[in-house]
C-alpha positions in Angstrom: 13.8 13.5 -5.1 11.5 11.0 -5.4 9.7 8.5 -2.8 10.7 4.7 -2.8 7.7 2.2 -1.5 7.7 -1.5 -0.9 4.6 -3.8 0.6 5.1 -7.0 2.8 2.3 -9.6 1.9 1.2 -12.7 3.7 1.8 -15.2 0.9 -0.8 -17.7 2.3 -3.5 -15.1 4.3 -3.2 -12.5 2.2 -2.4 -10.0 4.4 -0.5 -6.2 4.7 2.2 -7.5 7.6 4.5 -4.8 6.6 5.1 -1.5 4.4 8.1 0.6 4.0 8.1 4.3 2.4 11.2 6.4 2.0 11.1 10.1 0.6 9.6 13.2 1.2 5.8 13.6 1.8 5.8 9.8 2.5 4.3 10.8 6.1 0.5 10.2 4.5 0.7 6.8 3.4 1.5 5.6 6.8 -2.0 5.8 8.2 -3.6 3.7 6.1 -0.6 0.8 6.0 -1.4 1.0 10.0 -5.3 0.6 9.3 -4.4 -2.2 7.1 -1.7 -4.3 9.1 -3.7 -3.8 12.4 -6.9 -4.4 10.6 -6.1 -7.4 9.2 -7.3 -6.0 5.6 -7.2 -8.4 3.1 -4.3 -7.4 0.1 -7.5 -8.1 -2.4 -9.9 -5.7 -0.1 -7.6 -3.0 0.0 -7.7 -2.7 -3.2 -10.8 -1.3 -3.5 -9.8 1.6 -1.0 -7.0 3.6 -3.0 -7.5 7.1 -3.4 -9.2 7.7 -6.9 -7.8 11.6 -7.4 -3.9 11.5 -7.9 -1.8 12.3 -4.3 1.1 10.8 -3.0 -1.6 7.9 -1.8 -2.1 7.2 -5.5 1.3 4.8 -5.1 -1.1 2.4 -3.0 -2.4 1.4 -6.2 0.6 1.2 -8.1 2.1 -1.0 -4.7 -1.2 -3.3 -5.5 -0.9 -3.1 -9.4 2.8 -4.5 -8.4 1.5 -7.0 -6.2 -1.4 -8.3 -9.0 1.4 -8.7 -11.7 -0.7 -5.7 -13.6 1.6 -3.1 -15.7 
């Protein structure tokens, strides 16, 4: 089984206002989507934040890699 992800950006601020995860071991990624909606973290800002050693957080960057337009 494998997990499913999806950002919601603030076309105009820039900002995290919503994040869905579905599948197991999803349970980690939630803390920082909560740091980074009530944060007010800029989309561009969190990039510089992702996990650099590959976990289940690693999909952060692949979510903002997504975002960018970067394959």
């Amino acid at each position: 089984m494998h997990a499913t992800a999806q950002l919601v950006i603030d076309a105009d601020s820039r900002l995290l206002v919503g994040a869905t995860f579905v599948g197991p071991g999803v349970g980690e990624l939630l803390h920082a989507a909560t740091i980074a909606i009530v944060g007010q973290v800029p989309v561009d800002t969190r990039w510089h934040a992702v996990p650099e050693f590959p976990t289940l957080s690693e999909v952060w960057l692949r979510l903002l890699e997504q975002e960018r337009g970067v394959s």
